[in-house]
PyMOL Python script that loads the backbone (N, CA, C, O; Angstrom):
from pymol import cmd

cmd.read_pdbstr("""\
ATOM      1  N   UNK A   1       4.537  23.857   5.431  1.00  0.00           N
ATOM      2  CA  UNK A   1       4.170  22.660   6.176  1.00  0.00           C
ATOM      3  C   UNK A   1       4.566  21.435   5.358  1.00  0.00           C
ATOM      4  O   UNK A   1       4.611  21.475   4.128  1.00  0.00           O
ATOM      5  N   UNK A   2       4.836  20.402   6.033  1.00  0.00           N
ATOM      6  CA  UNK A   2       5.661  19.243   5.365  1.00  0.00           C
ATOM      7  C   UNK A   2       5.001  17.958   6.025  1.00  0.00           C
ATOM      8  O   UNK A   2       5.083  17.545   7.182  1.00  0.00           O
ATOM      9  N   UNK A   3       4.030  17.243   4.451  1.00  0.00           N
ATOM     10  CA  UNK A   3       3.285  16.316   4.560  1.00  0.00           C
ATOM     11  C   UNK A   3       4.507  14.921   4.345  1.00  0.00           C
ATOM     12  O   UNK A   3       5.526  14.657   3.707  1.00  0.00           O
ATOM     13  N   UNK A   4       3.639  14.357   5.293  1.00  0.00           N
ATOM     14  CA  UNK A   4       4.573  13.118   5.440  1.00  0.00           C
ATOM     15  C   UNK A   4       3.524  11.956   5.280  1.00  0.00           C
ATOM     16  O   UNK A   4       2.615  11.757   6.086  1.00  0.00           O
ATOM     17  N   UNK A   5       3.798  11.077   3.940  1.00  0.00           N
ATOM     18  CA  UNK A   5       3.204  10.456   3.611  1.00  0.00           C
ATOM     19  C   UNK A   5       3.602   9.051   4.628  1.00  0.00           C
ATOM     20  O   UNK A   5       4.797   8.845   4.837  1.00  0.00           O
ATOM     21  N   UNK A   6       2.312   7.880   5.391  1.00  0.00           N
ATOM     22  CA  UNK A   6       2.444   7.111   5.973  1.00  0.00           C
ATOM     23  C   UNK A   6       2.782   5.729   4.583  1.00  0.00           C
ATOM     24  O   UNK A   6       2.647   5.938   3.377  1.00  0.00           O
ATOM     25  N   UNK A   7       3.141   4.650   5.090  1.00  0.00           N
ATOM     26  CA  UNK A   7       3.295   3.604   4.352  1.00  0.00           C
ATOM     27  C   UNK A   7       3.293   2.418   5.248  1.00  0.00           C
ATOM     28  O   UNK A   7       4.155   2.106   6.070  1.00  0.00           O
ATOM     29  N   UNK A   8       2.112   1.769   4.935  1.00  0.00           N
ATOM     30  CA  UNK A   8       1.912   0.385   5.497  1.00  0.00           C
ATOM     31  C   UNK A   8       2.896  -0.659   5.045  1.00  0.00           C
ATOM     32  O   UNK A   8       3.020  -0.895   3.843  1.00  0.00           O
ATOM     33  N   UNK A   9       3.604  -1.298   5.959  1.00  0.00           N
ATOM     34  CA  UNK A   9       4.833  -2.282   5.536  1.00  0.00           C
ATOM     35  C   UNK A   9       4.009  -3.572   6.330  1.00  0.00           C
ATOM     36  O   UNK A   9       3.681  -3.266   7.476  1.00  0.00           O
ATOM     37  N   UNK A  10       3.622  -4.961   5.906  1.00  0.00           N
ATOM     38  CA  UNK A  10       3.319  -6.341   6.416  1.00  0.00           C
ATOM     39  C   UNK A  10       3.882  -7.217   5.495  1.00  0.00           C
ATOM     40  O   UNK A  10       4.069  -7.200   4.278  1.00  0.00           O
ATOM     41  N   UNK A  11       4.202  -8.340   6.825  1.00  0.00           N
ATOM     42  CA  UNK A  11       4.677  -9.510   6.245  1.00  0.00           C
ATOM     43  C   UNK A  11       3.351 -10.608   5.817  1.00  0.00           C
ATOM     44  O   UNK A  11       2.380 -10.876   6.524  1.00  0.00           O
ATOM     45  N   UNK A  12       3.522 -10.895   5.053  1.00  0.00           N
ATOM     46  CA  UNK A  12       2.078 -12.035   4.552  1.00  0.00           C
ATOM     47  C   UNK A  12       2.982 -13.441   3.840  1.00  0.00           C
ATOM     48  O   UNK A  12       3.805 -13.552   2.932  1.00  0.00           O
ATOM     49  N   UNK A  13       2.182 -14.582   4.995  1.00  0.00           N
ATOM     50  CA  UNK A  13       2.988 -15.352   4.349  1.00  0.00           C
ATOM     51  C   UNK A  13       1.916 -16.195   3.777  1.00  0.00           C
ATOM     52  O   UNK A  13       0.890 -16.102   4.452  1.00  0.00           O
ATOM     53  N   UNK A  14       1.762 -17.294   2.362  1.00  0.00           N
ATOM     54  CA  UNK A  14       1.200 -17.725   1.858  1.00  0.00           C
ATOM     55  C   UNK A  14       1.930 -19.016   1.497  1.00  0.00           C
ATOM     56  O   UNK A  14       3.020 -19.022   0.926  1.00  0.00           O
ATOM     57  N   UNK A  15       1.374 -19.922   1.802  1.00  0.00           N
ATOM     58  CA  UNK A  15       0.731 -21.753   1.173  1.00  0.00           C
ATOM     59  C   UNK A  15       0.543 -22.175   0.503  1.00  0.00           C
ATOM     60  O   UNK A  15      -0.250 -21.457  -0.106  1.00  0.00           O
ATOM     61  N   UNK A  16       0.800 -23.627  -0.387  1.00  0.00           N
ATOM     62  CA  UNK A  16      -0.571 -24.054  -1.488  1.00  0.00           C
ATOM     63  C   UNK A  16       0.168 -25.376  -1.915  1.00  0.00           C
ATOM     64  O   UNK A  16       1.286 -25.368  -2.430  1.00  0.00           O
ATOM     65  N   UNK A  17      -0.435 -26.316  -1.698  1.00  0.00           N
ATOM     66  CA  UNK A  17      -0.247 -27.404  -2.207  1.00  0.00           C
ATOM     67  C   UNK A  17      -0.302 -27.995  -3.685  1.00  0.00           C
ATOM     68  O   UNK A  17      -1.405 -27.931  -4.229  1.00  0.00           O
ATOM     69  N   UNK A  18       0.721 -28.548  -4.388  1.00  0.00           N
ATOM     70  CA  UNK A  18       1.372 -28.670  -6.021  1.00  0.00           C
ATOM     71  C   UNK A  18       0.862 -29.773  -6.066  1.00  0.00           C
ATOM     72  O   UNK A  18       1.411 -30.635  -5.378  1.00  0.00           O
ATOM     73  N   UNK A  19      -0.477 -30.210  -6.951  1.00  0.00           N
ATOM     74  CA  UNK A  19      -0.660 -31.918  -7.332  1.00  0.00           C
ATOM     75  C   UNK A  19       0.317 -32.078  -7.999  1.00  0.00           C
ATOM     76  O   UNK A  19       0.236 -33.292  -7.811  1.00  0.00           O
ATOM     77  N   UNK A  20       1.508 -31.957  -8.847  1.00  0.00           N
ATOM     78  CA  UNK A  20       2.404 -32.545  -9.562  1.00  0.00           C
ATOM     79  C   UNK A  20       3.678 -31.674  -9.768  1.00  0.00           C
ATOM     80  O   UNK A  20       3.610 -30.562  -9.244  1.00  0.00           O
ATOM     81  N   UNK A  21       4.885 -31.985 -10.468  1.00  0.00           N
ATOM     82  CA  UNK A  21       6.215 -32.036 -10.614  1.00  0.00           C
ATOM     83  C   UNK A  21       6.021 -31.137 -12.050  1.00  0.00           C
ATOM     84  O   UNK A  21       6.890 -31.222 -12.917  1.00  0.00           O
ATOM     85  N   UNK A  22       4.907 -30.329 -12.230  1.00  0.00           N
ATOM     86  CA  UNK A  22       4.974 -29.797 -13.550  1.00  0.00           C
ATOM     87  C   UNK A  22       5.137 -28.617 -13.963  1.00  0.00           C
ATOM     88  O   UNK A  22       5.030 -27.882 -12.982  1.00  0.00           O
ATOM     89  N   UNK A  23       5.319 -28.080 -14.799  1.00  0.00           N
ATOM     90  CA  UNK A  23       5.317 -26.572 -15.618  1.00  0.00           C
ATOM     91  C   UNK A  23       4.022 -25.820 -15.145  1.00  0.00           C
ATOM     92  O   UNK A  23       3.965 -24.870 -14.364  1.00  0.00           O
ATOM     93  N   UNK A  24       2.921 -26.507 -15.843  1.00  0.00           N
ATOM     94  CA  UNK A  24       1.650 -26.163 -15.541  1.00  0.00           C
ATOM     95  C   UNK A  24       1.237 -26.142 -14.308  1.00  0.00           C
ATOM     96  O   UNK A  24       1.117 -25.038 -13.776  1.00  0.00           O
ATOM     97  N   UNK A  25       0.844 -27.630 -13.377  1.00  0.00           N
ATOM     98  CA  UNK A  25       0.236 -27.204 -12.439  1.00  0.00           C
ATOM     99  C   UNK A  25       1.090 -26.414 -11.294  1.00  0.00           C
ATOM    100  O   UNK A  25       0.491 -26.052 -10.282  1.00  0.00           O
ATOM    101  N   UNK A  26       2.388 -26.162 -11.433  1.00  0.00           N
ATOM    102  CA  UNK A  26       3.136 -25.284 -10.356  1.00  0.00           C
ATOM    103  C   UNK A  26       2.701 -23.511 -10.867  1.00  0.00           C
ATOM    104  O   UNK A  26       2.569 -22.540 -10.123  1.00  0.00           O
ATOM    105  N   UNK A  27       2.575 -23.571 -12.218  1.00  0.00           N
ATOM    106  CA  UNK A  27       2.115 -22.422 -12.629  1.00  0.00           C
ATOM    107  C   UNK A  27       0.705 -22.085 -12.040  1.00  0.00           C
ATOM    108  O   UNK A  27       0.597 -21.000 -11.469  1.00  0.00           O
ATOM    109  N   UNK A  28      -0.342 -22.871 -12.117  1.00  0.00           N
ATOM    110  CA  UNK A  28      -2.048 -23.078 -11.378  1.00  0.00           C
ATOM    111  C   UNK A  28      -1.235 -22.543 -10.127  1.00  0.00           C
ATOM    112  O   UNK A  28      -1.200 -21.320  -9.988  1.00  0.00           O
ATOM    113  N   UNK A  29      -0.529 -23.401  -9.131  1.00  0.00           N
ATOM    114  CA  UNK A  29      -0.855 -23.234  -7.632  1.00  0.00           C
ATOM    115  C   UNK A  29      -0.370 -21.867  -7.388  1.00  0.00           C
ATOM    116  O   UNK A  29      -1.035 -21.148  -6.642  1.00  0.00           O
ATOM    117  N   UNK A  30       0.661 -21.441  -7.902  1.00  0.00           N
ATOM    118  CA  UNK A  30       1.255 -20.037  -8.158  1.00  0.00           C
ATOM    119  C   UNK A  30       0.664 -18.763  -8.358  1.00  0.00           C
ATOM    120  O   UNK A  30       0.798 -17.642  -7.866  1.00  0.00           O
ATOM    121  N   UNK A  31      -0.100 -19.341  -9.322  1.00  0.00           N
ATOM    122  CA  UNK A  31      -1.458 -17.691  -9.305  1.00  0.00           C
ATOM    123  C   UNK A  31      -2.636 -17.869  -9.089  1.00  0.00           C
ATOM    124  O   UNK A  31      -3.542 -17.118  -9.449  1.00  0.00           O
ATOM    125  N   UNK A  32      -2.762 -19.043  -8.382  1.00  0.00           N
ATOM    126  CA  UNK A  32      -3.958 -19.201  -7.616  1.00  0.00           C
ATOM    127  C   UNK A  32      -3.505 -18.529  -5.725  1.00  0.00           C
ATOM    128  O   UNK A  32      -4.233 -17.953  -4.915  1.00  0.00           O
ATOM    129  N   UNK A  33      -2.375 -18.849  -5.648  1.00  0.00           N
ATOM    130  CA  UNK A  33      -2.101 -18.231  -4.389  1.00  0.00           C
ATOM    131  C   UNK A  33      -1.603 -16.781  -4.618  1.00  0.00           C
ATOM    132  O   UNK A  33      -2.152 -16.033  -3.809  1.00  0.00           O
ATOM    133  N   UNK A  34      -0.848 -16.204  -5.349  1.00  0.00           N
ATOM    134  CA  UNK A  34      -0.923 -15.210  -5.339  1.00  0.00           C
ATOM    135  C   UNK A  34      -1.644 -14.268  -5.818  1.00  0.00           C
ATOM    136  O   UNK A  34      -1.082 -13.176  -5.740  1.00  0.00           O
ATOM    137  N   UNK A  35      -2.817 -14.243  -6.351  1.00  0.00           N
ATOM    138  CA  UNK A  35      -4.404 -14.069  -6.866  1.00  0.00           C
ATOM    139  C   UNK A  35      -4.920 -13.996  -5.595  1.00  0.00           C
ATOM    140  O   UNK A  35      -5.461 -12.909  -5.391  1.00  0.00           O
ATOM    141  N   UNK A  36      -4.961 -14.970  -4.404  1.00  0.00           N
ATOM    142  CA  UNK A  36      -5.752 -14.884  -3.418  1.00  0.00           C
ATOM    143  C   UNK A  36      -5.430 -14.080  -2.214  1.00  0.00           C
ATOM    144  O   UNK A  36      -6.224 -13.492  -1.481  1.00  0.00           O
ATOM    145  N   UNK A  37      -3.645 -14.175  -2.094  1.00  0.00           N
ATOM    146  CA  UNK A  37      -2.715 -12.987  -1.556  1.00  0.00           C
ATOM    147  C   UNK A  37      -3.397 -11.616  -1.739  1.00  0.00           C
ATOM    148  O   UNK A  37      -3.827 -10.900  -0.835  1.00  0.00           O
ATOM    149  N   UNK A  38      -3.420 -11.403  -2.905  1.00  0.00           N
ATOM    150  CA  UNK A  38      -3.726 -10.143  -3.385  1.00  0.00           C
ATOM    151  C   UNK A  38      -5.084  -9.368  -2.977  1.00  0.00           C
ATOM    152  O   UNK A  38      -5.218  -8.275  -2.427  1.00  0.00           O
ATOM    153  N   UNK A  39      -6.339 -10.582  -3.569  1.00  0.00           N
ATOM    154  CA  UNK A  39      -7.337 -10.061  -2.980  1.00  0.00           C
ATOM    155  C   UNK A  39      -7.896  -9.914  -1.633  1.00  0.00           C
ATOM    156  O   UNK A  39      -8.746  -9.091  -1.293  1.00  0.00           O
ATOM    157  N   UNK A  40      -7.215 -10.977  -0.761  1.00  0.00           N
ATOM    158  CA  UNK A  40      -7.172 -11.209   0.501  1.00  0.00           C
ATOM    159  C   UNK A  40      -6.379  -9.724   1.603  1.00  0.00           C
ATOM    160  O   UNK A  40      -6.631  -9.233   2.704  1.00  0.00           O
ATOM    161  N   UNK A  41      -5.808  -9.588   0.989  1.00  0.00           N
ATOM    162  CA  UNK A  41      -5.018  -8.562   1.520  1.00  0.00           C
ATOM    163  C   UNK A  41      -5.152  -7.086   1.038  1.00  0.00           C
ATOM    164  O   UNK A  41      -4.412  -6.138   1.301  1.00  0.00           O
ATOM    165  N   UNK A  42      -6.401  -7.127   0.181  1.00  0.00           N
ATOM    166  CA  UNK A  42      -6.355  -5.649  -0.949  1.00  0.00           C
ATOM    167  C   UNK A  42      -5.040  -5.287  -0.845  1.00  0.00           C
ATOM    168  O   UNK A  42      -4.643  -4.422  -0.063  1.00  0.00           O
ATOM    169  N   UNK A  43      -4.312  -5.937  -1.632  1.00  0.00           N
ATOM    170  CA  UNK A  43      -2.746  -5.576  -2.308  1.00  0.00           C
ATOM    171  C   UNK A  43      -2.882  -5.544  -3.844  1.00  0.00           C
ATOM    172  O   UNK A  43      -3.443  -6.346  -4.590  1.00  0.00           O
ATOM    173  N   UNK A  44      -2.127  -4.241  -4.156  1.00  0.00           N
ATOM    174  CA  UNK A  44      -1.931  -3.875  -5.540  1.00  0.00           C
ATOM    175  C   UNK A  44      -0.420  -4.415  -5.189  1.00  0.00           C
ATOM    176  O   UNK A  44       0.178  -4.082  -4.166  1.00  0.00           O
ATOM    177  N   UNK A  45       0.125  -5.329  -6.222  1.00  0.00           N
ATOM    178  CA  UNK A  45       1.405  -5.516  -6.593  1.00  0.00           C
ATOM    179  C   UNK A  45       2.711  -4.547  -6.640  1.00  0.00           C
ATOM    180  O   UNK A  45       3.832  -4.662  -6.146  1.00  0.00           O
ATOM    181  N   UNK A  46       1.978  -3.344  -7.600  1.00  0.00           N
ATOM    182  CA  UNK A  46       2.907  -2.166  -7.192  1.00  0.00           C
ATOM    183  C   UNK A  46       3.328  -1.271  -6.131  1.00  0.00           C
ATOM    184  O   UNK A  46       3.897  -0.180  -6.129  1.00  0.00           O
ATOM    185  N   UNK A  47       2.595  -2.556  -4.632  1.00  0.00           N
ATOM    186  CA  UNK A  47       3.182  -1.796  -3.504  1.00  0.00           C
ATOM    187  C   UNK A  47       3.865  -2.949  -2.308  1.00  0.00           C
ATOM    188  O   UNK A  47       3.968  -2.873  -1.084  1.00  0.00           O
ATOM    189  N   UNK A  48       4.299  -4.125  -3.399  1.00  0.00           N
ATOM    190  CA  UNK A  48       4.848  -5.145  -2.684  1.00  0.00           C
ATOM    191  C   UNK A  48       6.652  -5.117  -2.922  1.00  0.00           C
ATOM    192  O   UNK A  48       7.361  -5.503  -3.852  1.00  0.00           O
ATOM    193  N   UNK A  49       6.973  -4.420  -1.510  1.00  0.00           N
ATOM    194  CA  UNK A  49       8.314  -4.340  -1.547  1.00  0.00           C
ATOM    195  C   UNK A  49       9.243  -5.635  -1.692  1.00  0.00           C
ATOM    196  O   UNK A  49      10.441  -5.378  -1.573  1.00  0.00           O
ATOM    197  N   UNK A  50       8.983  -6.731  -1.883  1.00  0.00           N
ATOM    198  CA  UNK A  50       9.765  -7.902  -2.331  1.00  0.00           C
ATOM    199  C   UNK A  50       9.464  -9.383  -1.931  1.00  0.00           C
ATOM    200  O   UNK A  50       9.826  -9.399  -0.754  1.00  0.00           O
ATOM    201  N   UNK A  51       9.003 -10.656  -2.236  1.00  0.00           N
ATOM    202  CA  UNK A  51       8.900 -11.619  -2.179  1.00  0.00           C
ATOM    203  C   UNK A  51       9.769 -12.666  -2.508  1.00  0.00           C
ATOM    204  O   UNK A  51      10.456 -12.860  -3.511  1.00  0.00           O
ATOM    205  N   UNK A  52       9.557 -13.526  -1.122  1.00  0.00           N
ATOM    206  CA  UNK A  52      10.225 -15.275  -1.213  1.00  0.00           C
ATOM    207  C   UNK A  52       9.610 -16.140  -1.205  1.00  0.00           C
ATOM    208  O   UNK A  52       8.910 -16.732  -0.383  1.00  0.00           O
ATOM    209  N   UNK A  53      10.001 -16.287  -2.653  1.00  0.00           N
ATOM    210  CA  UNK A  53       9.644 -18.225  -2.745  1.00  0.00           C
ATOM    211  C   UNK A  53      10.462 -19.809  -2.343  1.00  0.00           C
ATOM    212  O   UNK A  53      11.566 -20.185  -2.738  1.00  0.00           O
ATOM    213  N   UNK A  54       9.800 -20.303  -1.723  1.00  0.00           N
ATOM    214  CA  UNK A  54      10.236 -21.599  -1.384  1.00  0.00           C
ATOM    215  C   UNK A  54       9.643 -22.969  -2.198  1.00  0.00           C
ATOM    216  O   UNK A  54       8.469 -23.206  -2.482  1.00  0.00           O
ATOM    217  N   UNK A  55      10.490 -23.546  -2.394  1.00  0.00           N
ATOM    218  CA  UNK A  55       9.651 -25.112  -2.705  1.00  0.00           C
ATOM    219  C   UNK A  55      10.660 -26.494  -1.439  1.00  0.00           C
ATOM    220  O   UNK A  55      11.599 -26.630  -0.655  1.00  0.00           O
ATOM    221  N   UNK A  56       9.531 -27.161  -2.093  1.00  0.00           N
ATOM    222  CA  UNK A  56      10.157 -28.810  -1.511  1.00  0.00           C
ATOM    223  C   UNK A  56      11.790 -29.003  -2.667  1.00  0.00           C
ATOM    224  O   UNK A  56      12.297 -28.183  -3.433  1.00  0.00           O
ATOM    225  N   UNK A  57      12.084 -30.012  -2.424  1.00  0.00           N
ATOM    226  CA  UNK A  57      12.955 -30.434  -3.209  1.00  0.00           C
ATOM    227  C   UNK A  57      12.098 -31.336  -4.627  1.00  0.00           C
ATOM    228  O   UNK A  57      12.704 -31.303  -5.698  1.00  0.00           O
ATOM    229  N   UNK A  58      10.948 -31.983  -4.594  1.00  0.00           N
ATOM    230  CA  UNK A  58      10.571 -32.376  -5.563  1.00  0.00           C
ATOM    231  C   UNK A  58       9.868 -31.923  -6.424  1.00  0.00           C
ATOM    232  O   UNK A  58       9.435 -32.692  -7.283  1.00  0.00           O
ATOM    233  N   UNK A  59       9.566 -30.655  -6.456  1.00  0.00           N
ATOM    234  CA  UNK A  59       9.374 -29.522  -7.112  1.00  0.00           C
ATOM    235  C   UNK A  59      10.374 -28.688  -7.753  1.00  0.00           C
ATOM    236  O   UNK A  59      10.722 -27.616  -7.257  1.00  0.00           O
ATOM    237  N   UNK A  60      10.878 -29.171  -8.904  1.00  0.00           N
ATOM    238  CA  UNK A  60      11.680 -28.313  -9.538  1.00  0.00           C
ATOM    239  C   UNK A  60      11.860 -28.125 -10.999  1.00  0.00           C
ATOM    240  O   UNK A  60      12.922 -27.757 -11.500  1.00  0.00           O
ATOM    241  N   UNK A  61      10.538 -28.451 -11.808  1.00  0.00           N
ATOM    242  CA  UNK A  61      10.079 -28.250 -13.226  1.00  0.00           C
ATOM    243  C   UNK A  61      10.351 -26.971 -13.844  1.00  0.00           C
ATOM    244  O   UNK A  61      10.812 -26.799 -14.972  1.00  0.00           O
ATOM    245  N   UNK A  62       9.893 -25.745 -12.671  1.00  0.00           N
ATOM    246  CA  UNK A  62       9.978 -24.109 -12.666  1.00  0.00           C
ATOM    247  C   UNK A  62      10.113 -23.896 -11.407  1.00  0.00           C
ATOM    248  O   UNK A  62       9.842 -24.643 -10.467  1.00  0.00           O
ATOM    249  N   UNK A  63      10.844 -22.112 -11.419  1.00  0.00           N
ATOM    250  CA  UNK A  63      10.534 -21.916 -10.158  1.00  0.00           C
ATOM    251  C   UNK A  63       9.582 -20.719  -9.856  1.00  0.00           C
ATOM    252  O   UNK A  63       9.570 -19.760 -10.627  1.00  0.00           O
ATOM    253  N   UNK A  64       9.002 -20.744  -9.052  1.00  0.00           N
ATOM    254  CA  UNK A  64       7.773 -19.849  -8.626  1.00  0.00           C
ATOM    255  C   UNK A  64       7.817 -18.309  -9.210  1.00  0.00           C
ATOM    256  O   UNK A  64       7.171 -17.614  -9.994  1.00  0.00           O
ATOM    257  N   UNK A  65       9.006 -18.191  -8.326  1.00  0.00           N
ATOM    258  CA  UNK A  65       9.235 -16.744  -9.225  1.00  0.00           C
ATOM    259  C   UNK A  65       9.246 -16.244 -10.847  1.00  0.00           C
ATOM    260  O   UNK A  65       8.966 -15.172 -11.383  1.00  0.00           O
ATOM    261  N   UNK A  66       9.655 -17.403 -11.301  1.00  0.00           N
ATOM    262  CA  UNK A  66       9.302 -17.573 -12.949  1.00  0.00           C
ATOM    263  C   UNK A  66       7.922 -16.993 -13.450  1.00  0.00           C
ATOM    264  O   UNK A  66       7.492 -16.244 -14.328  1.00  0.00           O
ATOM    265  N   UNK A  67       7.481 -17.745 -12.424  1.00  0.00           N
ATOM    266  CA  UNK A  67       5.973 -17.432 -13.104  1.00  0.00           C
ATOM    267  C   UNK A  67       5.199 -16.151 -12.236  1.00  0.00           C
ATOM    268  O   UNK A  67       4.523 -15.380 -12.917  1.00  0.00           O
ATOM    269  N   UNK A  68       5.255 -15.993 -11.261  1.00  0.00           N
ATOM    270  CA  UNK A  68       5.192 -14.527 -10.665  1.00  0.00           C
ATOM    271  C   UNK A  68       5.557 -13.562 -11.622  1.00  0.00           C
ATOM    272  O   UNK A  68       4.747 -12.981 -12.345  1.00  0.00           O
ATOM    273  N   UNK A  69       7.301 -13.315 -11.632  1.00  0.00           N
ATOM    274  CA  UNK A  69       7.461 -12.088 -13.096  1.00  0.00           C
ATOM    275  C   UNK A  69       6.610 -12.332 -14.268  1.00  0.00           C
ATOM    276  O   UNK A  69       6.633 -11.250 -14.855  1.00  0.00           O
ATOM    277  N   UNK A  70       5.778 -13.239 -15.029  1.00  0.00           N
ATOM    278  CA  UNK A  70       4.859 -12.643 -15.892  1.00  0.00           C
ATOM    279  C   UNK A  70       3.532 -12.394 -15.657  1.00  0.00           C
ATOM    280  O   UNK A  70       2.738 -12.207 -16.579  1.00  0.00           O
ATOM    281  N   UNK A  71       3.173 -12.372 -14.304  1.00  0.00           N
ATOM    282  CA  UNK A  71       2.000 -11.819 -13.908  1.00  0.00           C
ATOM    283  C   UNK A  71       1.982  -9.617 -14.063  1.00  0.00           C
ATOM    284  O   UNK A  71       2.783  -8.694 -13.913  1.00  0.00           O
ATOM    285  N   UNK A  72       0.686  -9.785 -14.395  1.00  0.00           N
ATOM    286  CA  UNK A  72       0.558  -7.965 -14.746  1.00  0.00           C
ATOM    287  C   UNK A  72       1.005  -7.441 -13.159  1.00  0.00           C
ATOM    288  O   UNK A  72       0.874  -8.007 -12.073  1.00  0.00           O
ATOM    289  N   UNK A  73       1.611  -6.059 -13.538  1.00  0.00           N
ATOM    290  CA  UNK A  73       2.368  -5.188 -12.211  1.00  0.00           C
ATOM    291  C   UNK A  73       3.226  -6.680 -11.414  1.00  0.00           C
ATOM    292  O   UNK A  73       2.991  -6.877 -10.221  1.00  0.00           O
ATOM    293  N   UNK A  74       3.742  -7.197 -11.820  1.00  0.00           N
ATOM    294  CA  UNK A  74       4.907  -8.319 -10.723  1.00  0.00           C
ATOM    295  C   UNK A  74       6.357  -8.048 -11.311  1.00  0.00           C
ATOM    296  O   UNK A  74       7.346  -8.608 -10.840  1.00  0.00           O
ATOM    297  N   UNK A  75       6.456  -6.699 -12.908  1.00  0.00           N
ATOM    298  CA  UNK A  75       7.675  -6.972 -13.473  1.00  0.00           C
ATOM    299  C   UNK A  75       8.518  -6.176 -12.519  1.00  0.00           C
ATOM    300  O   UNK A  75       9.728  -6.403 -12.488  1.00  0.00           O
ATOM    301  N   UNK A  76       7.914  -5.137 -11.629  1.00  0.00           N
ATOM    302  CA  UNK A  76       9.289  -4.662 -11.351  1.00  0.00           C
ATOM    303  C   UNK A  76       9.234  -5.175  -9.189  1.00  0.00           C
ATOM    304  O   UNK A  76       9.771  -4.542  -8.281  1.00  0.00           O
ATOM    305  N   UNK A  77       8.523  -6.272  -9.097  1.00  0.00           N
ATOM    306  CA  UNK A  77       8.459  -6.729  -7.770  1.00  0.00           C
ATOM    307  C   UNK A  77       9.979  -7.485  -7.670  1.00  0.00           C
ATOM    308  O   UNK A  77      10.273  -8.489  -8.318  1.00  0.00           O
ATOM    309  N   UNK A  78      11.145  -6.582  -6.438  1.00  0.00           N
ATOM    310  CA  UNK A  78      12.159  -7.938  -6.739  1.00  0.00           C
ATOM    311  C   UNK A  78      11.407  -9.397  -5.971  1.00  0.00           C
ATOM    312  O   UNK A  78      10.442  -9.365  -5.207  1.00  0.00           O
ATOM    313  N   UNK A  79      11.884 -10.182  -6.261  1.00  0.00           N
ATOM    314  CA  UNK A  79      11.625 -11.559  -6.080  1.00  0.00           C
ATOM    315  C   UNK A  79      12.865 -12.566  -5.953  1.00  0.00           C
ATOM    316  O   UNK A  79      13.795 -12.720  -6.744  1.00  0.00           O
ATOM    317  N   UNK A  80      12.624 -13.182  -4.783  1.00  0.00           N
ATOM    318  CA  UNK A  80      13.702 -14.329  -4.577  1.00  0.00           C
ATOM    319  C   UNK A  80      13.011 -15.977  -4.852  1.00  0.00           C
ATOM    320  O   UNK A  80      13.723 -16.973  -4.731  1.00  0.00           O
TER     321      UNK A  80
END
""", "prot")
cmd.dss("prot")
cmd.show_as("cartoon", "prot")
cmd.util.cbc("prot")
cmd.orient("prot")
């Protein structure tokens, strides 16, 4: 007999407003939203088949994904 494992696939899209043009607070809004992604959604990282980040144009100190890859379980999430 041949078990066939199911796999939940959703799109989740997430928000968050940047008080400033910085290293830091783009880093804050970054794992404050994806911190809330996570728990919001009981998502373990190691089952997020790939994420996109967007910014404004006046946001460009870092980019999101920067700081995503050093979050724990995000090293092997691809990321755009």
């Amino acid at each position: 007999m041949k078990v066939v494992e199911r796999w939940k696939v959703r799109g989740i899209r997430g928000a968050i407003t940047v008080s400033e043009n910085s290293v830091e607070a783009i880093k804050d809004a970054v794992n404050e939203l994806l911190d809330d992604v996570e728990f919001r959604n009981q998502l373990d990282p190691e089952d997020i088949v790939s994420t996109v980040f967007t910014t404004t144009k006046d946001l460009d100190a870092i980019f999101p994904a920067a700081i995503a890859r050093q979050r724990s379980k995000w090293e092997n999430v691809p990321l755009l």
